[in-house]
Structures are given as structure tokens and as C-alpha cells.
N, C-alpha and C positions, 0 to 999 in steps of 0.2 A: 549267281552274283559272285563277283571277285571283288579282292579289295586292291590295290595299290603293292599293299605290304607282299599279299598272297601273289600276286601277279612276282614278284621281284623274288618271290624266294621259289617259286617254280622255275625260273629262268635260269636261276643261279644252278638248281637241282641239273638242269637240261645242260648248261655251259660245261659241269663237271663231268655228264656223261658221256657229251661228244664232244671232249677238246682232244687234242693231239697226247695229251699227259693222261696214262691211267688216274680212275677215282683214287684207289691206293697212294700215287703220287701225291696229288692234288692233298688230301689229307693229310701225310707227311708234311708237306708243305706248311698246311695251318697249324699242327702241332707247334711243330719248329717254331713259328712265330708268337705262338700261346706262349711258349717256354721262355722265349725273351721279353716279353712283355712282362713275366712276372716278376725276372732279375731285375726291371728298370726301378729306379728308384722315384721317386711321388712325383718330383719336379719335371722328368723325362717325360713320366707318364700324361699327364696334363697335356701334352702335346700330341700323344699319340694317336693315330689313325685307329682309332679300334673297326673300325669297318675290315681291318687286313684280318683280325682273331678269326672270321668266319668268312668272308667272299674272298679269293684270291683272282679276281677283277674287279680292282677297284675304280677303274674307268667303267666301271654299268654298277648306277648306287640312286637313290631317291635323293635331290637335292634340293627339294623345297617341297612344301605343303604339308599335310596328314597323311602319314604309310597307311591309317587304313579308311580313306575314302574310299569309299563304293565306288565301282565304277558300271556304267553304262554305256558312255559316249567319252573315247579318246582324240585328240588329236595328235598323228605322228608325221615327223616328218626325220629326214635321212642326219640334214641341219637344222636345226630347230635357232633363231635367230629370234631377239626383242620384236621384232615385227609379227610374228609367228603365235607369242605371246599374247600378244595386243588382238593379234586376227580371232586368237580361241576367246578371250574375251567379247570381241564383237559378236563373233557365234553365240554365243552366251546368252548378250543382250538383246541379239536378238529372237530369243527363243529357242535357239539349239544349244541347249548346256554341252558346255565342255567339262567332263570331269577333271583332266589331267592331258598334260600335253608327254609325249614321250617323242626324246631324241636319239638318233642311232649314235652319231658322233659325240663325242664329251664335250661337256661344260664344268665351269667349276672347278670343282674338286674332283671330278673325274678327270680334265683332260688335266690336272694338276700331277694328278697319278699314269699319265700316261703310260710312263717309262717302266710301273711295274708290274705291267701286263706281260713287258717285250722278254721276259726271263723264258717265256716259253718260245722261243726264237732258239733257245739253247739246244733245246728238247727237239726242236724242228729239224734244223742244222744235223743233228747227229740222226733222224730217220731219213736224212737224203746222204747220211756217209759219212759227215764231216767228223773228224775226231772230237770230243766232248771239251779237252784242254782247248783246242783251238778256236772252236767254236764259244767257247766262254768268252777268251780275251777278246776276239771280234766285239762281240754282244757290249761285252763292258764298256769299251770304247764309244761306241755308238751310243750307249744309253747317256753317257757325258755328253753327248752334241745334244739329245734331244734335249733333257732335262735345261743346259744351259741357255736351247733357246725356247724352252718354255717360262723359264723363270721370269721375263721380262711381262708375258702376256695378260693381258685382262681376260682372264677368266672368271668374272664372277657376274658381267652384267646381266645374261641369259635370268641367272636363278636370281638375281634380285629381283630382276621385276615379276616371275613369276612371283615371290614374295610378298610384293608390294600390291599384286593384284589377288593375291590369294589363291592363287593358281599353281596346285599342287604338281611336279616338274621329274620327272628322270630322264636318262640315259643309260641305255645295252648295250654296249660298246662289243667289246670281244665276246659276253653273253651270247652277241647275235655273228657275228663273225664265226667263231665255234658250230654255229648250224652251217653257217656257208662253205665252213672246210669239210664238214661233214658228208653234207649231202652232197655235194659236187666231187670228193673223191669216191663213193660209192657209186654214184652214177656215172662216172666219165671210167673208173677200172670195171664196172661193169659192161661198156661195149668194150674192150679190150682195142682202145684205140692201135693203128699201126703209123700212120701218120698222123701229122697235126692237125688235117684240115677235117681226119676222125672228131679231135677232141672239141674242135667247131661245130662241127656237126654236132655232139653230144649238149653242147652247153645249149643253142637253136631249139631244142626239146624242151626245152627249161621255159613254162609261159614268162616269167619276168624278164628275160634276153630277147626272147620274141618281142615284147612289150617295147625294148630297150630299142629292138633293131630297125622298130617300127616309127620310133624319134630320131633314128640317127646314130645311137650309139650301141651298134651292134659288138658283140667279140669280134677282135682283132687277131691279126698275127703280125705283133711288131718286132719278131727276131727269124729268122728262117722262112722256110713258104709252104703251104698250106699241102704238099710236097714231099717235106721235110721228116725222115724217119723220129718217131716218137723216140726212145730210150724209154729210160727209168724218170720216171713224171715226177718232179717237187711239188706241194700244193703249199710251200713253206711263205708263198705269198698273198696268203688268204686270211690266215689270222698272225695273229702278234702284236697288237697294238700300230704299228706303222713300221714302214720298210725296214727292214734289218743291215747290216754293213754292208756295204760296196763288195769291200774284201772277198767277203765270203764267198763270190759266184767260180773262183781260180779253183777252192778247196772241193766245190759243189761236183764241178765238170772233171776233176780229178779222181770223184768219186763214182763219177757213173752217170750222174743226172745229166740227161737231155734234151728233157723239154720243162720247164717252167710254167703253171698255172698261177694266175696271179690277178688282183684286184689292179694295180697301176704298178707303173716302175721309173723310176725318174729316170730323163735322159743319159744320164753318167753312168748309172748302172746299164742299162740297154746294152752301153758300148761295150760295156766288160763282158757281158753275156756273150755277145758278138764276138769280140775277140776271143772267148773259149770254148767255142764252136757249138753252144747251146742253143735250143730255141724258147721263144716267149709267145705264151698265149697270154694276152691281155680280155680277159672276161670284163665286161663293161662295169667300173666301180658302183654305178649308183643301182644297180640291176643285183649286182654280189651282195651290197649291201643291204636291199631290198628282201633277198632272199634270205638272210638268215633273220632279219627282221620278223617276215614274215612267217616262216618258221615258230618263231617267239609267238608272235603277236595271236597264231590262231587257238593259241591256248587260251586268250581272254574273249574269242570270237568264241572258243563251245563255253565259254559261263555267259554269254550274250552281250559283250562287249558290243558295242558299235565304235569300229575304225575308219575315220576322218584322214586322207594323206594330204600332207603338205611338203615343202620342204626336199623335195625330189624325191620324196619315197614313192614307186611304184606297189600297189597293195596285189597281191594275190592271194585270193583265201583254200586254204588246202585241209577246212576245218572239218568238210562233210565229206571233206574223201578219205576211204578207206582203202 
């Protein structure tokens, strides 16, 4: 048996161990923030995110229910959408309890927090070369676009109605992300790919890609050809909260990197890759996200969780293998 609570502070545990920033760091980090928290003065604090004192991803947090329901029977999916809600509901009534619904992508107060995931972009940036001053200012900039167009957005309808139906709700945003950069740069530098259509080939191994390839949304190669001599591999677009600056691909190619692994990459960026003679492996998003999910998820499969997918989540369980 796991609880909700217990499920979200194991994940948290797993996030710090395999994100791109040493535990060490990661620690520094919460200090830092413990330490300003305690100059704010009563009125600032009232406002305060305290969820930042201890998770430094705040887009993967419990945002509606009881932290410590037991859980049995989840349902997840990759989007978790009001419809989704309603659907674990109907399960419910009709005799399949739903404990808890868990989303990969934020809602709420997580995708509120989006922006202060992407600090580890910084961190990224400077393990494919980029200088650390340069790669800040990039970062900063960027994080102004996102936050500015997330201010406008309704984020909260998701967890109301989980509220409203009593249906206890989170999201593992970068929590689950963090396995997918994980595991996919140990297993793609472990064939020691030499071209790109190596690193294809390496993702093809991976049953959730398989799964993926098998609907249509196999890995791509949407920069160079399958051909294409590897370099020095970025996995800089795996985790971070959401794509990082345009800018940064000139600083990237200057530094050495050659081929790029990545969840998506928006058209505008592609071109820039292009133009500085990099390549792009596009690993299929809902298959990437699927996988560090998964990852997650089968920690609640060995206390006997039963997981429900919805929502484009592809489930593969990797609970009984050793």
C-alpha cells in the first residue's frame, strides 16, 4: 500500500537523483530559497509558494484531494483534461474506484509555476558548452515570454473539478521528464551511436517508441539524415519544463554539439538548427513522456497500484524486471 503523499515524495526523491543538476546542487538550491523565505517579512510571506522550501519542481505537486489517500487504482494520462475527471468518476460509479487521477503535463498551480522548472536549462546549456553568463541571459529572456503568456491562461479548471467531485489530482511534470533524460542518455551513449539513424535505432529498443511506431508516431529525423555523422549529442531537449531560447542553438553548434535529442522543437527553431549545421532527432513526445512517467509510475505498480491510461499515456510496466 502507498499513499498519494508517499507516491509524490518518492518521485521527488527519483527527480533529484536523476536530473541533469547534482543532489548537492539541487540542495543549495532549497537552502537558498529557505534563507529568503525567512528575510520576507509576514505580509510577502502569506503569498508564498512554500511548496518551493522543499520540491524544486514545482510543476509536479498534489493539487486537489487528500495527500494521504491510499491508493489502489489510478488513473493517468499524459493530458489529464475535465473530461478525464468526469471519465474516473464514471469508473468509480461504475464499480472500478478511481483513487486518484495523475497528469504528466501541469495544471494549476503547476503549469502556473512552469517557468521555474526552466532554471535548469541554465545547467543544460553549459553541459553542451554554452558559456554559463550566456546562457543565463538567453534563459531569462525566454522565461519573460513564457511566464507573460501564461499569465492570461485558465489554469485552474482541471483541479476544481477534481475538487468538486472529490477526486484527489496531481501532476510529475519535470519529476517524470528527469527519468526520460535519464534513461535515454544512458542507453543511446551506451550503443555509442556514430550516425544518427544509430540514435533511431537505439530509441526503436525502447517498447514505448515501439508502441508509438506502431500508431504512427515513430522517432523522426527532422534535421539532417539518418546518414548524418553524430558529434557530441545534446539531450538539452528532454527535460526543462518547455523548449528553451531559439538563440541558444548558434552558442550550442559553436560549441561542439551535433546532433540534438529532443521531445519536439518548434518550426523556428528547426531552421536555426539547420542553419548551424546540426542535426535533430525528434523522439516521439507522447512516447518520451510516457517513458519517464512510466519510470515513475512503477514504483506505485511494486506497492500494488493498479494503473488505468488515459489521456495519451502509453503505459509500460518495468516493475517485475530486474
Amino acid at each position: 500500500m502507498i499513499t498519494l503523499q508517499q507516491s509524490y515524495e518518492k518521485f521527488l526523491e527519483m527527480a533529484i537523483e536523476r536530473g541533469p543538476r547534482s543532489k548537492k546542487e539541487v540542495m543549495a538550491i532549497l537552502k537558498k530559497k529557505k534563507e529568503e523565505f525567512k528575510k520576507l517579512d509576514e505580509k510577502k510571506k502569506k503569498y508564498f509558494d512554500e511548496e518551493l522550501l522543499n520540491n524544486p519542481f514545482p510543476d509536479s505537486r498534489i493539487l486537489a484531494g487528500d495527500p494521504k489517500t491510499a491508493l489502489k487504482r489510478v488513473l493517468v494520462g499524459i493530458d489529464v483534461t475535465v473530461g478525464d475527471v468526469l471519465l474516473a468518476n464514471e469508473l468509480t460509479r461504475n464499480g472500478k474506484k478511481i483513487d486518484a487521477v495523475i497528469s504528466h503535463h501541469p495544471e494549476g498551480r503547476g503549469l502556473v509555476d512552469l517557468t521555474r522548472v526552466m532554471e535548469v536549462q541554465e545547467h543544460l546549456a553549459v553541459l553542451d558548452g554554452v558559456p554559463v553568463n550566456i546562457a543565463e541571459k538567453m534563459l531569462m529572456a525566454r522565461m519573460g515570454d513564457i511566464d507573460r503568456s501564461l499569465h492570461a491562461a485558465n489554469h485552474y479548471a482541471v483541479p476544481q473539478a477534481a475538487e468538486l467531485l472529490g477526486m484527489p489530482f496531481a501532476c510529475f511534470h519535470t519529476m517524470a521528464d528527469n527519468q526520460c533524460w535519464w534513461f535515454l542518455k544512458k542507453h543511446i551513449e551506451k550503443k555509442k551511436p556514430e550516425t544518427v539513424g544509430d540514435i533511431v535505432d537505439a530509441l526503436m529498443e525502447i517498447p514505448e517508441y515501439q508502441k508509438a511506431a506502431k500508431l504512427g508516431n515513430k522517432p523522426e529525423v527532422f534535421v539532417g539524415s539518418e546518414n548524418s555523422k553524430v558529434g557530441k549529442i545534446s539531450y538539452s531537449g528532454i527535460t526543462g519544463g518547455t523548449t528553451g531560447p531559439k538563440e541558444v542553438y548558434e552558442k550550442m553548434a559553436m560549441a561542439g554539439v551535433g546532433t540534438i535529442v529532443a521531445m519536439h522543437i518548434p518550426e523556428e527553431h528547426k531552421k536555426l538548427v539547420e542553419k548551424h549545421q546540426m542535426n535533430v532527432v525528434v523522439a516521439s513526445h507522447m512516447a518520451s513522456d510516457s517513458l519517464g512517467v512510466n519510470i515513475l509510475l512503477d514504483e506505485m505498480e511494486k506497492k500494488g497500484v493498479e494503473i488505468l491510461a488515459c489521456g495519451g499515456y502509453i503505459r509500460v510496466s518495468r516493475a517485475k524486471r530486474k
